[in-house]
Every structure is written in C-alpha cells, then in structure tokens.
C-alpha positions in Angstrom: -33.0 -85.8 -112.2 -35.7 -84.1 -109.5 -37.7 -81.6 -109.2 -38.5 -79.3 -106.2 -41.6 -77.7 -107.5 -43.2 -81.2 -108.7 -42.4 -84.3 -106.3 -43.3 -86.5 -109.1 -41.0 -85.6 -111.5 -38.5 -88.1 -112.5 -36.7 -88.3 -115.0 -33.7 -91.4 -115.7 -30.9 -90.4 -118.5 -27.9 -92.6 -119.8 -25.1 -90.2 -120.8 -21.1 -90.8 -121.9 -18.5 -89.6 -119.2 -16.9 -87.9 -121.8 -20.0 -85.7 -123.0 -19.4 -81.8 -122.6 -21.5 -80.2 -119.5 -22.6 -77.6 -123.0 -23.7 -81.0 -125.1 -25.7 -82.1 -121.4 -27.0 -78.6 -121.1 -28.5 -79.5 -124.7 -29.4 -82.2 -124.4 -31.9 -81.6 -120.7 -33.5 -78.6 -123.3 -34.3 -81.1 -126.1 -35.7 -83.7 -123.4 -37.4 -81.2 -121.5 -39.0 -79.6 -124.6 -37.7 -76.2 -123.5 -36.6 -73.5 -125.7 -33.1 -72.6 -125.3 -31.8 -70.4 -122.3 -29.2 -69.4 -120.0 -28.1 -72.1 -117.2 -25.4 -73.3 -114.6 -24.5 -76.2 -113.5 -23.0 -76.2 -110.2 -21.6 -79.4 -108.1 -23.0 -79.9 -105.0 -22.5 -81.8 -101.9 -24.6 -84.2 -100.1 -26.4 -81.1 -99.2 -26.9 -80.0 -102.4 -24.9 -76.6 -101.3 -23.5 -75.0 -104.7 -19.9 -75.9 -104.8 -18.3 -75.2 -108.7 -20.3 -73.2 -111.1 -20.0 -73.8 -115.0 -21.7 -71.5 -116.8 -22.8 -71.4 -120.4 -21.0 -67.8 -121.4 -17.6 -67.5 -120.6 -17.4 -65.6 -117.4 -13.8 -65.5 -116.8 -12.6 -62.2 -115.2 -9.2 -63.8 -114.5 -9.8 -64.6 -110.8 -8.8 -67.6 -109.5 -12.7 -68.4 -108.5 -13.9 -67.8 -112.2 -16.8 -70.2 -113.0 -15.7 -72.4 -116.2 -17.8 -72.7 -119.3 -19.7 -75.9 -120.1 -18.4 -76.2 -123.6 -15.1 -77.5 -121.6 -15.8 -79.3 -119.2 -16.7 -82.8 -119.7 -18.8 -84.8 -117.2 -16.3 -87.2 -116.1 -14.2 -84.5 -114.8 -16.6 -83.4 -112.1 -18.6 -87.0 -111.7 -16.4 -89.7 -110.8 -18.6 -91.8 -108.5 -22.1 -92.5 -107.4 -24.0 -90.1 -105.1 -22.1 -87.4 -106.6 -24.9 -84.5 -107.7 -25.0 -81.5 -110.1 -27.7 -79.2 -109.9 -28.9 -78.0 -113.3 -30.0 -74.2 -112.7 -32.2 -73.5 -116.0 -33.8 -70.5 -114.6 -31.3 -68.0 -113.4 -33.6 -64.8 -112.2 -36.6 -67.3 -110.6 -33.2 -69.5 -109.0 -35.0 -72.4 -110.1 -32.9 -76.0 -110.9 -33.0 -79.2 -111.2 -31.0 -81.5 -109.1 -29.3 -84.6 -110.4 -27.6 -87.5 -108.8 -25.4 -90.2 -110.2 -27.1 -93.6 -109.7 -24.6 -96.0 -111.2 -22.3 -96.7 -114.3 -22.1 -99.2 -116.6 -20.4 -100.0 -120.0 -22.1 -98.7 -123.7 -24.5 -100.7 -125.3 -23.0 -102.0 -128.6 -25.2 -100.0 -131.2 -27.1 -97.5 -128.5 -27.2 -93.8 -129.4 -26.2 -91.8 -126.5 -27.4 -89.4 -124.6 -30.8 -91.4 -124.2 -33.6 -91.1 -121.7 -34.2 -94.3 -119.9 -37.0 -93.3 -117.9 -40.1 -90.6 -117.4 -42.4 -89.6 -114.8 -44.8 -86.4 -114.8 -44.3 -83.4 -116.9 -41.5 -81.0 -116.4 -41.8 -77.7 -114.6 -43.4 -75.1 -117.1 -39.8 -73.3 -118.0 -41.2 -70.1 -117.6 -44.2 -70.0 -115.4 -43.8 -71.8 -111.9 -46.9 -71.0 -110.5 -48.4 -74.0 -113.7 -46.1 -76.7 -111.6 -49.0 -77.0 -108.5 -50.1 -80.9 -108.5 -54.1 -81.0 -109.2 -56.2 -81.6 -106.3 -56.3 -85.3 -107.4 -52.5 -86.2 -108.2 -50.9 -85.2 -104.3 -47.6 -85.8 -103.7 -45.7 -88.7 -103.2 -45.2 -87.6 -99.8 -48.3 -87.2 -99.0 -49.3 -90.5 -100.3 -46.9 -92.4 -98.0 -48.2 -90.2 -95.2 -51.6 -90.3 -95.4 -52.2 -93.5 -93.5 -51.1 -91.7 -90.4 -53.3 -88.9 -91.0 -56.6 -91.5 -89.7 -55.4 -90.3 -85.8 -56.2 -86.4 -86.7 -59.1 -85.4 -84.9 -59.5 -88.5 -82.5 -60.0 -88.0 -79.1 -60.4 -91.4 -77.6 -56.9 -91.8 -77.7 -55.2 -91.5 -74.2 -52.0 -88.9 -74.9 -50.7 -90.6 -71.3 -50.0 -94.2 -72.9 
C-alpha cells in the first residue's frame, strides 16, 4: 500500500483471500491508527483508473452500475492475480486514497493470525489534515534521492551543449 502525498510510505500486509473488503476496510483503520470513516474501494487498472466501486453503505438504487457494499464482497473475488490493484479511498470529500497492489501469494502460516502487517515505512497521511503529510526539509523523497546525483550538472557552464 502507497501513498501519493508521502513517497515514503510503505506499508506490506498479509491478508486471507476470503477476508470481506468491510473486515479489510477495518482492518487499514486499526493499522493506520485512524478513527473510523466512510471509504471505497475501487479496482483499478494498470492505470490506476477507478474501475468497480464498493462502498461501505449500501448504495444500491437498483441500476445495473450500483456500487456493491464491502461487507459482501470478499477479496478473492476482485484479486485473482499479481499486479492487480485496489485503491483504498479513505477520504471521500478531499478524494484522497491509497493505492494497493498485489505482490504475491502464498499459503497460511500454521499458527499465524491473519490479517497481519509484514512491513512499515514512515507514518501515514494525517486522516484529516493533508497539508501535515509535507516531508521535512531533511527527509526528501525517494525520488529525489535517486535523482540528486544528476542534479551536480545544474548551473555548469563548461559543458559544451554541441557534444
């Protein structure tokens, strides 16, 4: 799971195919250490374009493009193999998300409680406040980092732009 408005957020979970998209919602909350709220989910393509929408209110007008409700739906319904995305929409007025990727699969642990978080980088987002999320001064972005090598050239004349 990324974020857009801190490049060094990371964050690695281990969840059951059969887990409801309601349980997930839950479950991103508790790990996030955010108080409850309205989301979406929404597939996505390699684009992350919004495909399907599940919603956490049942929204169902009785049109044929009615988002479902995440209690459900189960994750192995919408993510079947890896590279497939979700984006996690926890902020619906400020249309701010989380985007999330399946990286692999693997069998259950004998004994391991799941849904578990396997790995942690940065602090989330601030869930209500996005103008917090700026990096300081000192931290950058990864980006930036693996760019800054080329930024020794800025300035320097004595290079010939004709070679």
């Amino acid at each position: 799971m990324l974020s857009d408005e801190n490049d060094r957020f990371v964050r690695d979970y281990e969840v059951m195919y059969d887990m409801t998209l309601l349980d997930f919602h839950n479950f991103i909350l508790s790990s996030l250490e955010y108080e409850p709220c309205m989301a979406s989910f929404f597939t996505a393509d390699d684009r992350w374009e919004k495909k399907r929408e599940f919603t956490l209110m049942d929204m169902n007008d009785g049109s044929a493009d009615a988002p479902e409700t995440m209690e459900w739906v189960r994750l192995g319904q919408i993510i079947h193999n890896n590279r497939d995305r979700l984006i996690y929409l926890f902020d619906l007025f400020g249309d701010r998300a989380y985007y999330l990727e399946l990286t692999g699969a693997c069998e259950a642990e004998k004994g391991a409680s799941y849904p578990r978080e396997i790995f942690a980088e940065a602090d989330a987002p601030d869930q209500y406040d996005p103008s917090k999320n700026r990096p300081e001064e000192d931290e950058g972005s990864a980006f930036d980092e693996m760019m800054g090598d080329f930024s020794d050239f800025e300035g320097d004349d004595n290079y010939d732009d004709e070679y």
